[in-house]
DRENMIMAR-215530 format. One record per residue (C-alpha): residue number from 1; residue in one letter; x, y, z. Coordinates in Angstrom, 3 decimals, decimal comma, padded with zeros to 6 digits, always signed. Layout:
residues N
(atom NUM 'A' (X Y Z));
...
END
This chain:
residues 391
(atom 1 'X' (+117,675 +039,456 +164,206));
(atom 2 'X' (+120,333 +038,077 +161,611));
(atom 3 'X' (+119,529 +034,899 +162,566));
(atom 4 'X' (+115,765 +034,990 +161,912));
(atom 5 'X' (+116,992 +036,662 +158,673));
(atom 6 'X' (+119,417 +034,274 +157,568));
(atom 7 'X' (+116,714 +031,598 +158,473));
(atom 8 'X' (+114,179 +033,636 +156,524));
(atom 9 'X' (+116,115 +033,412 +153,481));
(atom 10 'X' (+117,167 +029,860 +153,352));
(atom 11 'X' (+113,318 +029,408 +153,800));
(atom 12 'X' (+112,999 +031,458 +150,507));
(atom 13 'X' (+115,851 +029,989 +148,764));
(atom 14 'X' (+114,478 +026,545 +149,684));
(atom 15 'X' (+111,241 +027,115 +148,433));
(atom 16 'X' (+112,428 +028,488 +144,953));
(atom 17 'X' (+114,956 +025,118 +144,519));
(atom 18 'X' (+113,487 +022,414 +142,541));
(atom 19 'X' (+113,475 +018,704 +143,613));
(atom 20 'X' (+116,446 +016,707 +143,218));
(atom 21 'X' (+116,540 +014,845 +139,430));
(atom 22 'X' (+113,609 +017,608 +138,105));
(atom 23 'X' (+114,437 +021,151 +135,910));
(atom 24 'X' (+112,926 +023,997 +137,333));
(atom 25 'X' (+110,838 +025,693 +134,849));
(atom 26 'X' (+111,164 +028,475 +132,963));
(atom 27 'X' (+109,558 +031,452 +134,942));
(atom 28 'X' (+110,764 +030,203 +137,512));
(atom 29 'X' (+114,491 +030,761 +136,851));
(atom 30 'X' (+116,338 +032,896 +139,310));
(atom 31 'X' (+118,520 +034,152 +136,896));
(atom 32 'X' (+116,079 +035,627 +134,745));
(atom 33 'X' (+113,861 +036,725 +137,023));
(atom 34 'X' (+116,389 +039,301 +138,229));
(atom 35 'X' (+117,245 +040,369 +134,641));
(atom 36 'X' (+113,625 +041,142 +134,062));
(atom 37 'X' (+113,384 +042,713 +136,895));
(atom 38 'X' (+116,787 +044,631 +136,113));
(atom 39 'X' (+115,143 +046,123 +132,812));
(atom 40 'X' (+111,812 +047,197 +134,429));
(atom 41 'X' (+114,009 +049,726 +136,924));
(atom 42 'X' (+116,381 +050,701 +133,866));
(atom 43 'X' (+113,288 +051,729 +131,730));
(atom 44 'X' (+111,869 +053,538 +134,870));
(atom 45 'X' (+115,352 +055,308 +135,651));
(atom 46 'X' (+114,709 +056,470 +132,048));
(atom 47 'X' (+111,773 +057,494 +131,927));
(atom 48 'X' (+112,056 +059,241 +135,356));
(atom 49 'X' (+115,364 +060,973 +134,040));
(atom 50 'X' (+113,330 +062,448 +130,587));
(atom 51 'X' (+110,661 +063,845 +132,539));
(atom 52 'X' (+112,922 +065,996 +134,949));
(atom 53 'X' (+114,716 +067,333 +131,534));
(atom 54 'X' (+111,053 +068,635 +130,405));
(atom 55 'X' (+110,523 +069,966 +133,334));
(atom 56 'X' (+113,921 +071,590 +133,701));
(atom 57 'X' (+113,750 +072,787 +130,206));
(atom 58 'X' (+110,180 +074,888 +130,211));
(atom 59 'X' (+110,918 +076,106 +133,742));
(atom 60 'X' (+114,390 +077,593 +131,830));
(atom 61 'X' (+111,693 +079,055 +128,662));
(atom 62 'X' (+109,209 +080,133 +131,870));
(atom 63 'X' (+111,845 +082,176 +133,416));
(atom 64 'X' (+113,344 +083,760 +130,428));
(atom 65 'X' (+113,870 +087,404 +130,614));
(atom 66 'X' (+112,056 +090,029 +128,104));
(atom 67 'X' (+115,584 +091,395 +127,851));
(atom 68 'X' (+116,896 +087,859 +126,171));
(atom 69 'X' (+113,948 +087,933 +124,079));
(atom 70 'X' (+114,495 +091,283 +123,044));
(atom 71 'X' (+117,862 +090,246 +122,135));
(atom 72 'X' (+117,029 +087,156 +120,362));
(atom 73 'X' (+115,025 +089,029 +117,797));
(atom 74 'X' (+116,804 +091,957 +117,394));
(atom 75 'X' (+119,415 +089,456 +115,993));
(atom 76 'X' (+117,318 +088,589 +113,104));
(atom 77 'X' (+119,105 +089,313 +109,645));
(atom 78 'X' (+116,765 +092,299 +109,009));
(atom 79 'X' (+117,704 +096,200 +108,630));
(atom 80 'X' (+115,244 +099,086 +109,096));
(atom 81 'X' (+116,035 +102,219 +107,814));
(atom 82 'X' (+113,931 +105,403 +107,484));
(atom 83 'X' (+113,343 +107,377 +104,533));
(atom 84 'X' (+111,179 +109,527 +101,801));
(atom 85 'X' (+109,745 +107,979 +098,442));
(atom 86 'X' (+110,434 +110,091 +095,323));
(atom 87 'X' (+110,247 +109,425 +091,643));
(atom 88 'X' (+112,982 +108,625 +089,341));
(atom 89 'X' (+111,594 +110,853 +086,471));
(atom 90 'X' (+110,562 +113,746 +087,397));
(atom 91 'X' (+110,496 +117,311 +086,126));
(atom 92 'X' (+110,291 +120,486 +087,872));
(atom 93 'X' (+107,991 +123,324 +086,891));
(atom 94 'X' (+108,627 +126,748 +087,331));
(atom 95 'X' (+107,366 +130,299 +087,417));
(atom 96 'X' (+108,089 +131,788 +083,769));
(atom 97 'X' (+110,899 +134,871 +083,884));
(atom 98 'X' (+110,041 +137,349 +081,425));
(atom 99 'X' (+112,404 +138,906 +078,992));
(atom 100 'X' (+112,819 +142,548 +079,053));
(atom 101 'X' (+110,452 +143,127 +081,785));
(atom 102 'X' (+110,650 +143,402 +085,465));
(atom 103 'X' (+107,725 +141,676 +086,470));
(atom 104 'X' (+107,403 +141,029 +090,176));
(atom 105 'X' (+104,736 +139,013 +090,434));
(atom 106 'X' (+102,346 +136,955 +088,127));
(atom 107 'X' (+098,790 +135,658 +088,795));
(atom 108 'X' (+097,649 +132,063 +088,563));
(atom 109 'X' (+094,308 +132,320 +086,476));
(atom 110 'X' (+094,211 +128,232 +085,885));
(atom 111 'X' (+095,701 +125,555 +087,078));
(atom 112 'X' (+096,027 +121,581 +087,344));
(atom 113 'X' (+094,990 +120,148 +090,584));
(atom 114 'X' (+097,329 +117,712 +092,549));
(atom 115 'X' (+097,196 +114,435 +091,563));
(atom 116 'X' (+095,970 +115,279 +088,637));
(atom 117 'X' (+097,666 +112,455 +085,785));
(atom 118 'X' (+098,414 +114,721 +082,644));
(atom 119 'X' (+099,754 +113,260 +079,324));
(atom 120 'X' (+102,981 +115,124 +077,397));
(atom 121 'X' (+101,865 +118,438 +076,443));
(atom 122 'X' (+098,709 +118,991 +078,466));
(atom 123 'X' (+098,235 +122,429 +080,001));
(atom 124 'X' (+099,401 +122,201 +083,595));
(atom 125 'X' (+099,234 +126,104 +084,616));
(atom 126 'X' (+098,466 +129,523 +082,615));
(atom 127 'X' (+099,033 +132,990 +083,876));
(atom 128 'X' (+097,373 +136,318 +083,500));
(atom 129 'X' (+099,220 +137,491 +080,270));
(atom 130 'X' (+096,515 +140,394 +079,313));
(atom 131 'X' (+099,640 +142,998 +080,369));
(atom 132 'X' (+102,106 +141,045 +077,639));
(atom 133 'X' (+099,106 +140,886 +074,912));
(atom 134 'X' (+098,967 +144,702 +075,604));
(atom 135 'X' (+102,175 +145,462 +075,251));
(atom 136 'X' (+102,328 +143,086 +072,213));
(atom 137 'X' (+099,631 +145,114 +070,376));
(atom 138 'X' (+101,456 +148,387 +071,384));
(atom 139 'X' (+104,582 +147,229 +070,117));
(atom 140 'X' (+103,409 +146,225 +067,086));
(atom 141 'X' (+101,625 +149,425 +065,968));
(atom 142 'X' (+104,639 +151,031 +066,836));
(atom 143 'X' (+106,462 +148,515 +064,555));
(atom 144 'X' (+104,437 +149,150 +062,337));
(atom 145 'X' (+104,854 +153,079 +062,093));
(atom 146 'X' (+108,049 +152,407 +062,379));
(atom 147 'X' (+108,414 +150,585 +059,314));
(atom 148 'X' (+105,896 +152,929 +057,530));
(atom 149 'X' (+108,654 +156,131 +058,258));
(atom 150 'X' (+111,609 +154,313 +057,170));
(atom 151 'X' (+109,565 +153,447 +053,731));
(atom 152 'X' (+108,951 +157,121 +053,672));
(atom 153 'X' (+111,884 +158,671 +054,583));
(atom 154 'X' (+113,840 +155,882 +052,105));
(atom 155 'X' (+111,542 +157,273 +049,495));
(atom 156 'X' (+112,071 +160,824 +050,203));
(atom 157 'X' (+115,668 +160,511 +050,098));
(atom 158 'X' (+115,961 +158,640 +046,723));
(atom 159 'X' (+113,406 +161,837 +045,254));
(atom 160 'X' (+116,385 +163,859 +047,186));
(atom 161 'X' (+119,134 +161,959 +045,569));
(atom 162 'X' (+117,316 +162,037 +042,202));
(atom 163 'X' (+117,295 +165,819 +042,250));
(atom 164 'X' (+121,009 +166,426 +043,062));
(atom 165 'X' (+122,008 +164,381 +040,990));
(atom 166 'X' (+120,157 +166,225 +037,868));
(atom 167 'X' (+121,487 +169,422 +039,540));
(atom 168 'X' (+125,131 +168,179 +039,669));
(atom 169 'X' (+125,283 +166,740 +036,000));
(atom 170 'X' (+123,377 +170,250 +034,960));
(atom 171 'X' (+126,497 +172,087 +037,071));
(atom 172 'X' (+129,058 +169,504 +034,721));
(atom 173 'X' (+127,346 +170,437 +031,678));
(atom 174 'X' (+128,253 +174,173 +032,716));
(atom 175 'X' (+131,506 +173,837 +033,445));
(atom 176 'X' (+132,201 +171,734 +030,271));
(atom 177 'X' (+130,353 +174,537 +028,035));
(atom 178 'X' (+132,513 +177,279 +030,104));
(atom 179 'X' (+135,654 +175,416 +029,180));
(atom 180 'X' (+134,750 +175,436 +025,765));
(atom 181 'X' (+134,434 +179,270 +026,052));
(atom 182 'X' (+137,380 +179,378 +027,186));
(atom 183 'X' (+139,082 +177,663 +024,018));
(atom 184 'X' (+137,538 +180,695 +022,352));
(atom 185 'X' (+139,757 +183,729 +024,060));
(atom 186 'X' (+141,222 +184,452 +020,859));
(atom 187 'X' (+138,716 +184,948 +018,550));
(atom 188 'X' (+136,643 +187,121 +020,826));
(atom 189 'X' (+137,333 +190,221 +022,201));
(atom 190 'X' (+139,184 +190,568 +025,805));
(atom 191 'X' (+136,280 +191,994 +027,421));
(atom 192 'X' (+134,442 +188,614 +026,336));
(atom 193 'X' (+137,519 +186,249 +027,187));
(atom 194 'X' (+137,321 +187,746 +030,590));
(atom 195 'X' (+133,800 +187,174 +031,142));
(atom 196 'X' (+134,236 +183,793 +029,818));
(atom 197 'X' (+136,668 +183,064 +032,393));
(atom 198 'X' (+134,830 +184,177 +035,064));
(atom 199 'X' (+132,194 +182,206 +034,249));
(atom 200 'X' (+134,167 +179,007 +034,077));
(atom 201 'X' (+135,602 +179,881 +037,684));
(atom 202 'X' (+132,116 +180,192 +038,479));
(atom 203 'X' (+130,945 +176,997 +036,880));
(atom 204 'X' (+134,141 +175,137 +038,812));
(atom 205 'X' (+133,136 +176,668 +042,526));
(atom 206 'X' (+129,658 +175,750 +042,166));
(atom 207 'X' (+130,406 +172,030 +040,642));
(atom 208 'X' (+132,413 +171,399 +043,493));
(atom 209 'X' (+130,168 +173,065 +046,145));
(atom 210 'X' (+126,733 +170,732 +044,443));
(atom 211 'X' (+129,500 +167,174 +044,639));
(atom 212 'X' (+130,323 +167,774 +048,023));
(atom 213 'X' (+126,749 +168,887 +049,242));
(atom 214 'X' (+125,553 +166,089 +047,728));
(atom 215 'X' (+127,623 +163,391 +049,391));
(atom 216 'X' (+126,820 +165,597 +052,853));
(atom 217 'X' (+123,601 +165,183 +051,939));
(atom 218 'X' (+123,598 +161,304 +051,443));
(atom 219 'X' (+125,258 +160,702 +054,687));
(atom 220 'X' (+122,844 +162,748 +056,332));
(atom 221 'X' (+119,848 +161,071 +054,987));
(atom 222 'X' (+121,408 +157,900 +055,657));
(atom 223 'X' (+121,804 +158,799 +059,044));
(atom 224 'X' (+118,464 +159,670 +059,379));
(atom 225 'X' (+116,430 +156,267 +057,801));
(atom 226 'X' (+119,356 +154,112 +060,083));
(atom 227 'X' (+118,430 +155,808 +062,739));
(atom 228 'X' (+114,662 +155,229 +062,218));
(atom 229 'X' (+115,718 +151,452 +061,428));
(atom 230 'X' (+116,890 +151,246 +064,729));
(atom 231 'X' (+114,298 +152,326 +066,538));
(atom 232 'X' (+112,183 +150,010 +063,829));
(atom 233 'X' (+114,462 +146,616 +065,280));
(atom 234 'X' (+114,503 +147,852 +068,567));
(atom 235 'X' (+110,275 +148,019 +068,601));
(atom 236 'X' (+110,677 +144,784 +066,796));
(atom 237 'X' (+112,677 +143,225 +069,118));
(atom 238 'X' (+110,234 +143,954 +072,241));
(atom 239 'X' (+107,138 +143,167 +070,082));
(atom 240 'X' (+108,642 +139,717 +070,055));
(atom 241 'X' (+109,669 +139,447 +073,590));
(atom 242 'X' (+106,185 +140,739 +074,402));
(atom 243 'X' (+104,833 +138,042 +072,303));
(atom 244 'X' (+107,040 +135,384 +073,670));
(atom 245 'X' (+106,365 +136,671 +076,883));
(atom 246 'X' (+102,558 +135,590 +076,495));
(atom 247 'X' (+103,146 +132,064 +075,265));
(atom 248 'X' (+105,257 +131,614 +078,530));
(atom 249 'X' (+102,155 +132,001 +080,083));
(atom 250 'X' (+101,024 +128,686 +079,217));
(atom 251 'X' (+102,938 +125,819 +080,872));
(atom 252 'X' (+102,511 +122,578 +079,148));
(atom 253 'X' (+103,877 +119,297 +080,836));
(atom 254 'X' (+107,041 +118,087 +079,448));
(atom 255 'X' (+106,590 +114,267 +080,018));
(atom 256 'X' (+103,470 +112,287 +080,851));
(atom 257 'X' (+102,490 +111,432 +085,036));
(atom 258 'X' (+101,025 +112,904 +087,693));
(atom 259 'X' (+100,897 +116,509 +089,370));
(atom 260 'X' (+102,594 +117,307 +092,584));
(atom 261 'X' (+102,125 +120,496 +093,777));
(atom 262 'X' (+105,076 +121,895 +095,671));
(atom 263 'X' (+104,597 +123,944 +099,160));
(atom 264 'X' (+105,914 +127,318 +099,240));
(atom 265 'X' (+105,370 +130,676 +101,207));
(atom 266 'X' (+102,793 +132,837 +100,104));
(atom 267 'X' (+101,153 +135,446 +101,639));
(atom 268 'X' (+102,606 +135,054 +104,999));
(atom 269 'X' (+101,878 +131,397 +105,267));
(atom 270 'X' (+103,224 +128,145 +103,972));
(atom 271 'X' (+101,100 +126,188 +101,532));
(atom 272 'X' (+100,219 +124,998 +097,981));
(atom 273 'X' (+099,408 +127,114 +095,433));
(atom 274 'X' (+095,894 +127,895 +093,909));
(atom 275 'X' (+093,873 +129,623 +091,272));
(atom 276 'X' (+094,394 +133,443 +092,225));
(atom 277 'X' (+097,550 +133,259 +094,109));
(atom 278 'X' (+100,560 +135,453 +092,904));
(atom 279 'X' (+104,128 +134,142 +092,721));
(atom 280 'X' (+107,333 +134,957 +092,290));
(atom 281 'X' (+109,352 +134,727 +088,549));
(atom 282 'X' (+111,423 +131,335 +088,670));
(atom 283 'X' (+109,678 +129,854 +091,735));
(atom 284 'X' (+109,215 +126,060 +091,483));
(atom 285 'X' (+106,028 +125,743 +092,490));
(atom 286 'X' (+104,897 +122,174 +090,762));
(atom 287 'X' (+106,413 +118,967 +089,827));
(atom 288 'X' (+105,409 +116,317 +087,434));
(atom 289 'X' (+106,646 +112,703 +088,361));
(atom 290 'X' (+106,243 +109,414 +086,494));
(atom 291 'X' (+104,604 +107,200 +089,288));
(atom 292 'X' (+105,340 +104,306 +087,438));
(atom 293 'X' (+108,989 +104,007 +088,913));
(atom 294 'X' (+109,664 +104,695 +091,452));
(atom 295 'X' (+112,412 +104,671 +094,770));
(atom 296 'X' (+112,975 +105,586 +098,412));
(atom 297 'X' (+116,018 +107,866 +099,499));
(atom 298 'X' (+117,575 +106,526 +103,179));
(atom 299 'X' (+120,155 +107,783 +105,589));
(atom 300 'X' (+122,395 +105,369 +107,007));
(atom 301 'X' (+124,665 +105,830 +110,003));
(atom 302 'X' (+128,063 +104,889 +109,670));
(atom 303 'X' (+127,410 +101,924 +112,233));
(atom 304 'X' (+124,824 +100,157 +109,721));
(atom 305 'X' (+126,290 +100,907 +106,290));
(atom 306 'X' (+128,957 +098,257 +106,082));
(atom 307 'X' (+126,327 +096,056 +106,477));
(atom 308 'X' (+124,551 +097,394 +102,900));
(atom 309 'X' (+125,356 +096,161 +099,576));
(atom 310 'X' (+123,966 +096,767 +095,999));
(atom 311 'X' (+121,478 +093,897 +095,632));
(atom 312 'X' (+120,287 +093,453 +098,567));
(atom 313 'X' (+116,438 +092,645 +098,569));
(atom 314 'X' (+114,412 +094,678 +100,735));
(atom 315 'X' (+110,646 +095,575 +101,964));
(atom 316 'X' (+108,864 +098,920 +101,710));
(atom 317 'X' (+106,561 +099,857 +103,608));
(atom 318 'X' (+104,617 +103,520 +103,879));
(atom 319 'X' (+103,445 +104,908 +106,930));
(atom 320 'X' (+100,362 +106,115 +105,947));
(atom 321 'X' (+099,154 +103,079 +104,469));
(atom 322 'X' (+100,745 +100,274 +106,673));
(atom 323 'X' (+099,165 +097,623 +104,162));
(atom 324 'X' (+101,268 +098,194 +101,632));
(atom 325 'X' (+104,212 +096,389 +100,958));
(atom 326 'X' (+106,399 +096,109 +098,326));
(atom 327 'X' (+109,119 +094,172 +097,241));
(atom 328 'X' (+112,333 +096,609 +096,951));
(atom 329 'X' (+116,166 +096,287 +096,464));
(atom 330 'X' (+119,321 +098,378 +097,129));
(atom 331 'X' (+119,746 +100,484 +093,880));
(atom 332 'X' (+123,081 +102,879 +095,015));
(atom 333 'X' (+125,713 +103,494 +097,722));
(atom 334 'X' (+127,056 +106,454 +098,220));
(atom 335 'X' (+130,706 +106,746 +098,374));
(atom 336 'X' (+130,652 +110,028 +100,755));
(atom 337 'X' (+128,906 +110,238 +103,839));
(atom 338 'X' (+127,184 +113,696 +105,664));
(atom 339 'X' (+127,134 +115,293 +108,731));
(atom 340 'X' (+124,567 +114,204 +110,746));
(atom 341 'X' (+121,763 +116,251 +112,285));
(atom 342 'X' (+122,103 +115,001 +115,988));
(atom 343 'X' (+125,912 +115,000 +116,085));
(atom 344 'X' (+129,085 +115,663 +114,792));
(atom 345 'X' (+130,806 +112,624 +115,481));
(atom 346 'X' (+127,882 +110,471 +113,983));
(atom 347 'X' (+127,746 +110,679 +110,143));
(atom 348 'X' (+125,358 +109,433 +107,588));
(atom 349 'X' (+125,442 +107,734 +104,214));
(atom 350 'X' (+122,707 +107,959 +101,439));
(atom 351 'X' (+121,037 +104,920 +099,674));
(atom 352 'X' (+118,964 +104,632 +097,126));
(atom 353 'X' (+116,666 +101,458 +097,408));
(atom 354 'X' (+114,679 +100,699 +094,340));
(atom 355 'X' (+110,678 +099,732 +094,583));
(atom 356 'X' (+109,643 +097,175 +092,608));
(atom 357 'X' (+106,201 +097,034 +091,457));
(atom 358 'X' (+103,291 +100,120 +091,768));
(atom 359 'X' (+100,110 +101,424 +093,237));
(atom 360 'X' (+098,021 +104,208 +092,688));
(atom 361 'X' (+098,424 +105,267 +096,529));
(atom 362 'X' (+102,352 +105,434 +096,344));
(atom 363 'X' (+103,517 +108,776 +095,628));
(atom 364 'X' (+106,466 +111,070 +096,256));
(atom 365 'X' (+107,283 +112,773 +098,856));
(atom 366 'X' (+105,876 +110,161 +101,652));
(atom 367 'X' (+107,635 +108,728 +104,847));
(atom 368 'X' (+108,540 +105,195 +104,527));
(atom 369 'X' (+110,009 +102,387 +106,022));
(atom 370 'X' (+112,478 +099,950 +104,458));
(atom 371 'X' (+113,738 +096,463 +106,237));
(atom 372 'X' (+116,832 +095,587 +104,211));
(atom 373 'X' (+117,336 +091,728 +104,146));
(atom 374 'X' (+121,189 +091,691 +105,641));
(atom 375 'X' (+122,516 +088,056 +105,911));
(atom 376 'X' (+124,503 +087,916 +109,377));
(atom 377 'X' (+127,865 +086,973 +108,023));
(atom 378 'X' (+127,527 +090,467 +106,403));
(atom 379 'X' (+128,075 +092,222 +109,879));
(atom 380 'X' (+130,859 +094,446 +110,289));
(atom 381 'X' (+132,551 +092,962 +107,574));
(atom 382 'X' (+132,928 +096,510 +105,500));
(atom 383 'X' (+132,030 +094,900 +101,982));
(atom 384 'X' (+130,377 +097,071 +099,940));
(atom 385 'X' (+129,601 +095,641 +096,341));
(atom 386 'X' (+128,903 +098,778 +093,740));
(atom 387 'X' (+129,628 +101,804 +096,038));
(atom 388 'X' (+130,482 +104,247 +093,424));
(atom 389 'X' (+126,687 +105,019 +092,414));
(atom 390 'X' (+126,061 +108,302 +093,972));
(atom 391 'X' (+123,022 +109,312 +095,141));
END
């Protein structure tokens, strides 16, 4: 067998040599014939080589696990946190406290409906008042008669003061004649000097008795009209709480927005109020809030909030109206965290993330849901830009 081989190939090789004193030509060079054919397998090692690392490479993506992927994009620079929306300006209303009465409850005879948008001043709620309009009018005819006694009794004790007085410069003129009588005990007789003596004791005892009756007398009358003065400021004084009573039975708004009605217990049940419920004095039964600006209060555990700076962007996004989105971004920090609800080892931080922009359907009060942009070098890092704003 190696001989018919070697035999085969000097056949070959004999074949391929040109004739003595001639060039062989071109495509017919050994050399390059076995460089061409040298390329044509390195291209097809190549080529076979790319199209195992395809296939390698999408059987690796085919047999990925949902646990990878599931890692993969919870590694995404994003943040959710939970939350409520609630205006920045807002005012609370409450339940009017009366002065000098112990009112226990009062009755709702008109009020605003809920998201009802109310301009500074309008009427938001108005009680029954017809008990402080009675008492009002009560008070002031009482006032009244009041004042119309002290006039009188003033009057009668100037007429009182009037006649004294003539009586106790009537008693000085007596004495003063009697002393002058006196002067006279010795050109009269002795029986006349005596009864001109008497006379003058007499004037003296009944001089003093008319001076110090009469200042008696002034303190007692004054006595009297103070007295009736009091009683005048005191009916004065609840005529005017009476009256200022009813006007706090009108509740005007004190800035311009919307109504929120608050939900409270009443009559055994939890609920809003309405026309012809009863409340209690100093219940906060309403708000009015400025829609026009407004924010989302978070909780963040104490794993998440190094993450959070002031000035981070955000997303906002309400649960009851999942097409809504609006741009957002981390307002305040706080410095202290909480006790969390779950746990006492776990504890939570408030923020305060800003919305920007406004719609009609946002309102306080509602759940929301905001994805805080958090680059990744940010993690576990403990940074915290602008902590000291409280929430």
């Amino acid at each position: 067998m190696n001989a018919q081989a070697q035999a085969s190939l000097e056949t070959e090789s004999a074949l391929v040599q040109p004739a003595p004193g001639t060039e062989p030509p071109p495509d017919r060079d050994p050399g390059r014939i076995w460089l061409r054919r040298g390329l044509v397998m390195g291209a097809a090692a190549i080529i076979l080589s790319a199209a195992v690392l395809v296939v390698m490479r999408r059987g690796s993506h085919a047999s990925a696990s949902p646990a990878q992927a599931l890692s993969s994009y919870s590694a995404a620079p994003v943040l959710r946190l939970k939350g409520t929306t609630e205006a920045v300006q807002s005012r609370a209303i409450l339940a009017p406290v009366l002065e000098g009465q112990q009112v226990p409850t009062l009755t709702i005879i008109q009020l605003a409906l809920a998201g009802t948008r109310v301009k500074q001043g309008d009427l938001l709620v108005e009680f029954d008042r017809q008990a402080q309009m009675r008492d009002f009018v009560d008070k002031q005819a009482e006032y009244r008669k009041l004042v119309d006694q002290v006039a009188e009794e003033q009057a009668k004790e100037n007429a009182a003061r009037a006649k004294d007085e003539t009586e106790l410069k009537q008693a000085e003129d007596t004495l003063r004649k009697a002393e002058l009588e006196v002067q006279k005990a010795e050109l009269v007789s002795k029986i006349d000097a005596e009864k001109n003596q008497e006379s003058l004791e007499e004037a003296q005892a009944t001089f003093q008795q008319l001076k110090e009756t009469f200042d008696l007398k002034r303190k007692a009358a004054q006595a009297g009209i103070r007295i009736l003065e009091i009683q005048r400021d005191r009916t004065q004084q609840t005529m005017q709480h009476a009256q200022g009573n009813s006007e706090l039975m009108q509740i005007h708004s004190p800035i311009s927005g919307v109504v929120v009605l608050n939900t409270i217990w009443k009559q055994g049940t939890m609920g809003e109020v309405q026309e012809g419920d009863q409340i209690y004095p100093g219940m906060p039964f309403m708000q009015v809030v400025n829609p026009a600006i407004m924010q989302v209060r978070v909780l963040a555990n104490q794993e998440d909030f190094p993450r959070l700076r002031v000035g981070q962007t955000a997303k906002v996004r309400l649960d009851a109206y999942p097409q809504l989105v609006f741009p957002a971004k981390v307002e305040q920090l706080a410095p202290i965290a909480e006790q969390g609800s779950f746990s006492d080892k776990v504890r939570l931080f408030s923020v305060i993330v800003s919305i920007q922009g406004n719609d009609p359907q946002l309102m306080p009060d509602l759940s929301a849901a905001v994805d805080v942009d958090v680059p990744p070098d940010n993690a576990g890092s403990g940074a915290r830009q602008g902590a000291g704003g409280a929430s």
